[in-house]
N, C-alpha and C positions, 0 to 999 in steps of 0.2 A: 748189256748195252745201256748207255744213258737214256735210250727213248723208253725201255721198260722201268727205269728207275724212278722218271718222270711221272711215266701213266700211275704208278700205283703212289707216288706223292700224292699226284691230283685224287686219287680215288680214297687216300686217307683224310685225307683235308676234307672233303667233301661228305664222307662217312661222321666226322665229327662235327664240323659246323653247319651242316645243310638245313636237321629238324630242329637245331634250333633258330636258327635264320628263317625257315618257314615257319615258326611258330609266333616267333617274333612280328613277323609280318603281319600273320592273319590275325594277331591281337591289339594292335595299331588300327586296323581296319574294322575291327568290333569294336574298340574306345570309336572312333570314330563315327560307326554309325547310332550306337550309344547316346553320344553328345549330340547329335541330330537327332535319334526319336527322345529320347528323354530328357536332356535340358533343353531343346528347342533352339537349339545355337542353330545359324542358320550357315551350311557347310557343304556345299555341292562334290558332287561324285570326286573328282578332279581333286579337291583338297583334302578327302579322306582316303584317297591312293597314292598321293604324291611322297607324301613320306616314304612308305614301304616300298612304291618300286623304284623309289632314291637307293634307300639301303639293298633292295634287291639288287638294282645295276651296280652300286659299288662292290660287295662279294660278288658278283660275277664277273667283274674283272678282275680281282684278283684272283679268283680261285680256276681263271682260265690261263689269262693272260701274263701273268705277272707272277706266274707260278714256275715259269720258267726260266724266266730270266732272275728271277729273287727268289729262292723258293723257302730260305732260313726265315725271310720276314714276313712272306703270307700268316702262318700261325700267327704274329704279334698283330697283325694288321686286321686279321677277322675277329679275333678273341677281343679287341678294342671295340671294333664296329658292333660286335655284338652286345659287348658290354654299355657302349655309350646308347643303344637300343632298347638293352632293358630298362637301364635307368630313364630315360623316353617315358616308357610304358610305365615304370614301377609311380612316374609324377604323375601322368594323364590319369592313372585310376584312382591316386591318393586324391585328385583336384575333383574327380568326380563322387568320389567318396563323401569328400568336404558338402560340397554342392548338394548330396544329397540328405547328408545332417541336415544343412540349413533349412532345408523345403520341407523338414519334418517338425523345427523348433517353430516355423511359422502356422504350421495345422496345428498345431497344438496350442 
């Protein structure tokens, strides 16, 4: 039946992008408090989780809702959101990277 061809769609999709999607998340939220204890940017709870449970609620509607009605373009549309996630992450660490050079060319 199409409702068991559905469930185990949704249970492959979610086996594939889920730990990267939570990982994603909880390293947005470590840059974040990062940039709050160590450059002293001043950055309240609310602006260091809005990002991730942005990305968070967008995969969960696709990987709920829109899995049924579209199910060929959930894969292109997670593998995106993930990808435009990392690359996120991949600048906020290179910019904290930077930032931390500089605070070491100044002790010295």
């Amino acid at each position: 039946p199409r409702s068991v061809d559905t469930a185990l769609w949704i249970a492959v999709m979610r086996a594939l992008f889920t730990v990267p999607m939570h990982a994603v998340c909880g390293m947005l939220i470590g840059v974040g408090v990062a940039r709050r204890t160590f450059n002293g940017e001043i950055l309240r709870s609310w602006q260091i989780l809005s990002l991730p449970l942005l990305i968070h609620g967008i995969y969960d509607f696709f990987a709920i809702f829109v899995i049924v009605f579209l199910p060929s373009v959930v894969p292109v549309i997670l593998a995106l959101l993930l990808t435009a996630s990392f690359a996120f992450l991949h600048r906020e660490i290179k910019r904290i990277k930077t930032i931390e050079i500089e605070e070491r060319r100044v002790l010295l």
